[in-house]
TIKE-8569 format. One line per field, with one value per residue (C-alpha): x, y, z; residue in three letters. Coordinates in steps of 0.2 Angstrom, whole numbers. Layout:
N
east	(X, ...)
north	(Y, ...)
up	(Z, ...)
keke	(ala, ...)
END
This chain:
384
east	(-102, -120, -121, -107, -111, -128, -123, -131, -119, -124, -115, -99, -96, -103, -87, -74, -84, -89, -74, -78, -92, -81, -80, -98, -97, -84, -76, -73, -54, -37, -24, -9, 2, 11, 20, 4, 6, 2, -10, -6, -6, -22, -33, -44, -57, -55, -50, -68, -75, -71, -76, -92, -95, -85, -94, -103, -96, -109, -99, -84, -79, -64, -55, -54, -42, -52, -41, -48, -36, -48, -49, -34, -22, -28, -47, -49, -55, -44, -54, -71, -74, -84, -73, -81, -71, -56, -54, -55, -54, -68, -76, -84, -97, -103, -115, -115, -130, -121, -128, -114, -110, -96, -94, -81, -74, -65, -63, -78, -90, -95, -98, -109, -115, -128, -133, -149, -161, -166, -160, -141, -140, -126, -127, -113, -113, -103, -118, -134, -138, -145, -144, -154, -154, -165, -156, -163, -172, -162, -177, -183, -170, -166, -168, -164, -151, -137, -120, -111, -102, -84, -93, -104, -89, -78, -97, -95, -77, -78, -93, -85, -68, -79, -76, -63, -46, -45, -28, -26, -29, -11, -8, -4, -7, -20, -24, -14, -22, -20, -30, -30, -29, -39, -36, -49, -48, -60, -54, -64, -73, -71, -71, -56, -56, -38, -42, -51, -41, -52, -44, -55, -49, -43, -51, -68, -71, -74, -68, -52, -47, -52, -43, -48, -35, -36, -30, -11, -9, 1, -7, -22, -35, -46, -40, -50, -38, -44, -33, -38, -51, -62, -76, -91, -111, -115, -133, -146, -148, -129, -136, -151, -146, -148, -148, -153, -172, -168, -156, -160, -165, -160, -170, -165, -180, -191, -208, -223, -242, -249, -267, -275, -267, -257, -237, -224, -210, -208, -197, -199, -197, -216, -218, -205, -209, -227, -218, -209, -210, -198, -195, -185, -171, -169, -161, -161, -144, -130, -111, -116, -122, -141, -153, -155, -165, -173, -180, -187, -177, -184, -174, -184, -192, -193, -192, -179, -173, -159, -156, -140, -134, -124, -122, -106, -92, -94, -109, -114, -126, -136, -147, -159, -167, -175, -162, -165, -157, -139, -144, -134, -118, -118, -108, -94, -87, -73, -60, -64, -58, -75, -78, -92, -106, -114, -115, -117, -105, -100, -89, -79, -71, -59, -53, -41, -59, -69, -76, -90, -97, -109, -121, -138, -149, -162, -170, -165, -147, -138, -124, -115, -105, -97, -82, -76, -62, -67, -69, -84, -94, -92, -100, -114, -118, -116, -128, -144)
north	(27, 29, 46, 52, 45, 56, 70, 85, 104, 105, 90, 93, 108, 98, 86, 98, 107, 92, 89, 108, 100, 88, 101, 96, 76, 63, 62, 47, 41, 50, 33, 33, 35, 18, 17, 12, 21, 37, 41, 52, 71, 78, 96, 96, 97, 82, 73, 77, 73, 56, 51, 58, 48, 31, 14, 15, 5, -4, 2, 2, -5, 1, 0, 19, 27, 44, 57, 74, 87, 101, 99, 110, 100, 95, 97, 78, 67, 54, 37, 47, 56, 51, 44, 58, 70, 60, 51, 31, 18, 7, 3, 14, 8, 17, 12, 17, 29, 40, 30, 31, 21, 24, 17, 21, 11, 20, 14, 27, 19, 15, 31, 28, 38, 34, 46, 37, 40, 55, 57, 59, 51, 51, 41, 43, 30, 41, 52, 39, 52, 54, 68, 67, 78, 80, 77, 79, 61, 52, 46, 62, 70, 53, 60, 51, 62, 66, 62, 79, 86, 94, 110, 107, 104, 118, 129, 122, 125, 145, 146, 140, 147, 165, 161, 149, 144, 129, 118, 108, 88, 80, 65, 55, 38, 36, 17, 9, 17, 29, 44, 63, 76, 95, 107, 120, 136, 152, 166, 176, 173, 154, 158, 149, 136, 138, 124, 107, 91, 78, 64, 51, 35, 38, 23, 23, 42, 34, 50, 40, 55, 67, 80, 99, 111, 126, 145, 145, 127, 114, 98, 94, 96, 83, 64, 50, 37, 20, 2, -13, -4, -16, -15, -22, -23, -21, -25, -13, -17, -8, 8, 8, 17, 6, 14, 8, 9, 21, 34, 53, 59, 76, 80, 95, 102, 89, 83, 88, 92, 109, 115, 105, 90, 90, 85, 102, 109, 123, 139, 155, 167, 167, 150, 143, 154, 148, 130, 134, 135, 148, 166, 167, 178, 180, 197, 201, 204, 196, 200, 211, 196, 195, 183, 170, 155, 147, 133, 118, 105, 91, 85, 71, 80, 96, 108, 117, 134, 132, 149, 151, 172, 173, 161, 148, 144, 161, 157, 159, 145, 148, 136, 138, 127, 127, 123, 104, 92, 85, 71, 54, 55, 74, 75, 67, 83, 93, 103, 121, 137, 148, 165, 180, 184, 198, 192, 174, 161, 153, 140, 142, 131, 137, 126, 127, 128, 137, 141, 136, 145, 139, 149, 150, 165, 162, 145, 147, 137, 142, 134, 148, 139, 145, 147, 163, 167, 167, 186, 185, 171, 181, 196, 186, 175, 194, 201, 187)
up	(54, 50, 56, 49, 32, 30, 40, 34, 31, 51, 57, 46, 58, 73, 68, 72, 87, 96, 107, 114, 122, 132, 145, 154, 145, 141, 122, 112, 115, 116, 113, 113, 96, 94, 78, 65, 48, 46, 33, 17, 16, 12, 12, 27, 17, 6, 24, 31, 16, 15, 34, 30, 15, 21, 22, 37, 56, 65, 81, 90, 109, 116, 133, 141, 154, 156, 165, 174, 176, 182, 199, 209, 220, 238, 232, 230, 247, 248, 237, 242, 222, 208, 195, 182, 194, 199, 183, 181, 169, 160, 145, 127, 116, 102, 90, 70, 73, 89, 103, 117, 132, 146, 161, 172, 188, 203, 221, 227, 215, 196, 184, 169, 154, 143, 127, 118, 107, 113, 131, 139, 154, 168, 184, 196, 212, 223, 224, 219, 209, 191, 179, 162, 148, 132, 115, 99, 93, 82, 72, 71, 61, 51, 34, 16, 6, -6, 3, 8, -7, -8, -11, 5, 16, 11, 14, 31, 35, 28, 40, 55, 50, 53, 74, 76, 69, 62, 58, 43, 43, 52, 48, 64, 71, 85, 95, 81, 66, 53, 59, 53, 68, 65, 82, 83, 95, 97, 88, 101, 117, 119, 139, 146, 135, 123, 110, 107, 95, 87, 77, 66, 56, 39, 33, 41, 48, 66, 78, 90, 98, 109, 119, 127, 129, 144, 136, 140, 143, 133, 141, 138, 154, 149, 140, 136, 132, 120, 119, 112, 99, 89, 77, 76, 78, 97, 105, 106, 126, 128, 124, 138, 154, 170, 188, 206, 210, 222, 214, 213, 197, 192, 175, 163, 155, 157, 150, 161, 160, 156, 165, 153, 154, 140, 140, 136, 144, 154, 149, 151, 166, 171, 168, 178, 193, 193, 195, 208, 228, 230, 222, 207, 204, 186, 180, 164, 165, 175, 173, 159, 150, 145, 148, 138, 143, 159, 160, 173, 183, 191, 205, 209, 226, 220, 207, 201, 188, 178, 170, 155, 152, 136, 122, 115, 129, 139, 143, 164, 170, 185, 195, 210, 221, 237, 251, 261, 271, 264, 254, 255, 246, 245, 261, 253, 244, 237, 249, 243, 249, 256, 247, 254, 243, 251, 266, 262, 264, 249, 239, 225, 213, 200, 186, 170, 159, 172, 189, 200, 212, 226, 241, 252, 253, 263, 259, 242, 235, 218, 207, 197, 185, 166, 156, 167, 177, 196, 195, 184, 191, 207, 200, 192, 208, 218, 206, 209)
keke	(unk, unk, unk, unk, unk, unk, unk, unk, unk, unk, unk, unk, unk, unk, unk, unk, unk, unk, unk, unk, unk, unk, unk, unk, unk, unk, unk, unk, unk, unk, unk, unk, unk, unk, unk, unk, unk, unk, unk, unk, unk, unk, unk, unk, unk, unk, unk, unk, unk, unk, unk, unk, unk, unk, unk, unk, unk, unk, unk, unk, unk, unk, unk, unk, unk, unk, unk, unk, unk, unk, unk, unk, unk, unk, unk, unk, unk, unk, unk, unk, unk, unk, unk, unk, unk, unk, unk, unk, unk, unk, unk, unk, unk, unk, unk, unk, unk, unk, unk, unk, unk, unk, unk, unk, unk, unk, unk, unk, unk, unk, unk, unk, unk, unk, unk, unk, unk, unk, unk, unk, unk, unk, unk, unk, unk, unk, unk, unk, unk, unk, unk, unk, unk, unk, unk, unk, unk, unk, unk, unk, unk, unk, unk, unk, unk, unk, unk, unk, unk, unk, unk, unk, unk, unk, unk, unk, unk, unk, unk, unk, unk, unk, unk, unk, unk, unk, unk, unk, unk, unk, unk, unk, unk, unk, unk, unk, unk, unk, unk, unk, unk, unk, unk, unk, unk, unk, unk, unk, unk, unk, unk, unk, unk, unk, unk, unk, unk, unk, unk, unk, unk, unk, unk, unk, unk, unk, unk, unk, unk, unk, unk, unk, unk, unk, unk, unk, unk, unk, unk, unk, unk, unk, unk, unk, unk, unk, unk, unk, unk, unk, unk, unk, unk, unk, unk, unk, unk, unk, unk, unk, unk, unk, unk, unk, unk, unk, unk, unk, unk, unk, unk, unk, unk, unk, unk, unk, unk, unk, unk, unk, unk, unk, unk, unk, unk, unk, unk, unk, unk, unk, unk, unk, unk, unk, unk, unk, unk, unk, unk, unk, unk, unk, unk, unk, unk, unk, unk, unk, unk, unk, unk, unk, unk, unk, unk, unk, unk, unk, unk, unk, unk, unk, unk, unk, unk, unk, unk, unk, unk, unk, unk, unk, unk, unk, unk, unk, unk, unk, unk, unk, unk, unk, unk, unk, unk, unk, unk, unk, unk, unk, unk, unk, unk, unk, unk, unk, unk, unk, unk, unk, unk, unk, unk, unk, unk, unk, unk, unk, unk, unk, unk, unk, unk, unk, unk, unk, unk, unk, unk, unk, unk, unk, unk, unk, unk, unk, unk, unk, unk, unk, unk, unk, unk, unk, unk, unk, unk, unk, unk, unk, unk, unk, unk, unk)
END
């Protein structure tokens, strides 16, 4: 693919640490092994080497079955959850460049996400809601350069080998083609995640495979699973995201105007709070993890913080907004057991990959949500 064929030192690492980021997004496609030739032994690094310097794909369609094991037993409302929680089936798109489309179909409604030119979008029906998030502009960081050398990706792999351990290249057989398999798992704090598999095409560098694995567990927690895989061109108008007029948009980060007018976003402690209807709590420690960003969330009616403590995938994530009325599809919920924060009544949700942590203080809401075992996302949420 496009991308892959001019990938810079950067995005050979990005190669074999994308799939940890399947925890808060969806994966290219975990199919099933069915008897295609496997391809012929080779070094890991001679393997990434020639799917970053294949021929370029125009873009691959595939048929998905996308399967969530996070959620605990009895959680689920019977035929009431989005099908990004409950897992569903559907369609993948993805063009030569990295544009992504999924959309999933479930009885409680149609699931879709979107990542453009510079924006990841994800609608789920259940809820009519919309959540955007910036990414980096593919034109932006288009550039016109030597292909990746041997020397550059063996650079790569002795830098990334510093915090995770890496398997060599497998040789196996994914949706019918030969396909090379590296795991990667976190040498240190990877929070609860244990490792992470990603398998690409032998011929064409294309990643088929996608799989997250919890610490301790021999099953993967998260599966996107491709049949009848196809390549080809696909039209640009696939990769715009479409939504109801009236869905709620939730906005990470997003574009507005300064006191003079002029378009930025809005970071900082100070910055966010003069934003904001509602007092900030923003320690600069939490769970003995130190502040590390906070930034703006529009959601749609009001603004919101999102702060992040820590870095990598033991990160804590923290966001604040001022309590309101239950909107329409958020009475539609998970069955989760109720904890005490300090005298406030709250939620928690603890998963293979990490725990969530929900409660009202005053007119003020907050999401605790990271990589942690339900201890620490309870200290952090205890300590706002």
């Amino acid at each position: 693919m496009r991308h892959l064929r001019t990938a810079s030192t950067t995005r050979l690492l990005t190669l074999l640490a994308a799939t940890v980021a399947l925890v808060l997004s969806a994966g290219f496609a975990q199919a099933a092994l069915n008897g295609a030739d496997k391809p012929e032994p080779k070094a890991l690094d001679r393997a990434i080497h020639d799917a970053v310097t294949a021929p370029p794909v125009d873009g691959v369609t595939a048929r998905v079955t996308f399967t969530n094991g996070l959620l605990p037993s009895g959680s689920l409302p019977d035929g009431a959850t989005s099908p990004l929680a409950a897992g569903a089936e559907g369609r993948l798109w993805l063009a030569g460049d990295g544009r992504m489309r999924l959309e999933l179909q479930a009885q409680a409604g149609d699931a879709q996400i979107v990542a453009g030119e510079d924006r990841l979008t994800v609608y789920d029906s259940a809820s009519e809601t919309v959540y955007v998030l910036p990414l980096e502009d593919r034109k932006a960081r288009e550039h016109e350069g030597e292909e990746p050398t041997l020397a550059d990706v063996r650079s790569g792999l002795d830098r990334l080998a510093d915090a995770w351990n890496l398997s060599g290249a497998q040789p196996t057989s994914t949706a019918g083609r030969p396909t090379y398999t590296v795991r990667i798992a976190p040498k240190d704090d990877g929070g609860l995640l244990g490792a992470a598999e990603l398998a690409w095409d032998a011929l064409n560098g294309v990643p088929l495979r996608a799989a997250v694995y919890a610490q301790g567990q021999d099953e993967p927690v998260l599966e996107l699973e491709a049949e009848d895989v196809s390549f080809g061109a696909i039209d640009a108008s696939t990769f715009e995201a479409d939504h109801p007029a009236g869905a709620r948009v939730v906005e990470i980060d997003p574009v507005v105007e300064d006191h003079g007018g002029r378009p930025t976003r809005v970071r900082g402690v100070e910055a966010v709070q003069d934003r904001l209807g509602f007092e900030l709590s923003a320690p600069r420690e939490l769970a003995g993890l130190p502040r590390d960003s906070v930034r703006l969330v529009d959601m749609g009616d009001e603004p919101a913080a999102l702060s992040v403590y820590g870095e990598g995938m033991g990160a804590i994530a923290v966001l604040q907004h001022a309590a309101g009325a239950e909107r329409k599809g958020e009475g539609v919920g998970l069955a989760l057991p109720q904890i005490n924060i300090d005298g406030a009544t709250g939620t928690e949700l603890a998963t293979p990959l990490g725990t969530l942590v929900t409660f009202r203080r005053g007119d003020v809401e907050f999401i605790v949500v990271g990589s942690v075992p339900p201890v620490a996302a309870e200290n952090a949420a205890r300590g706002l």
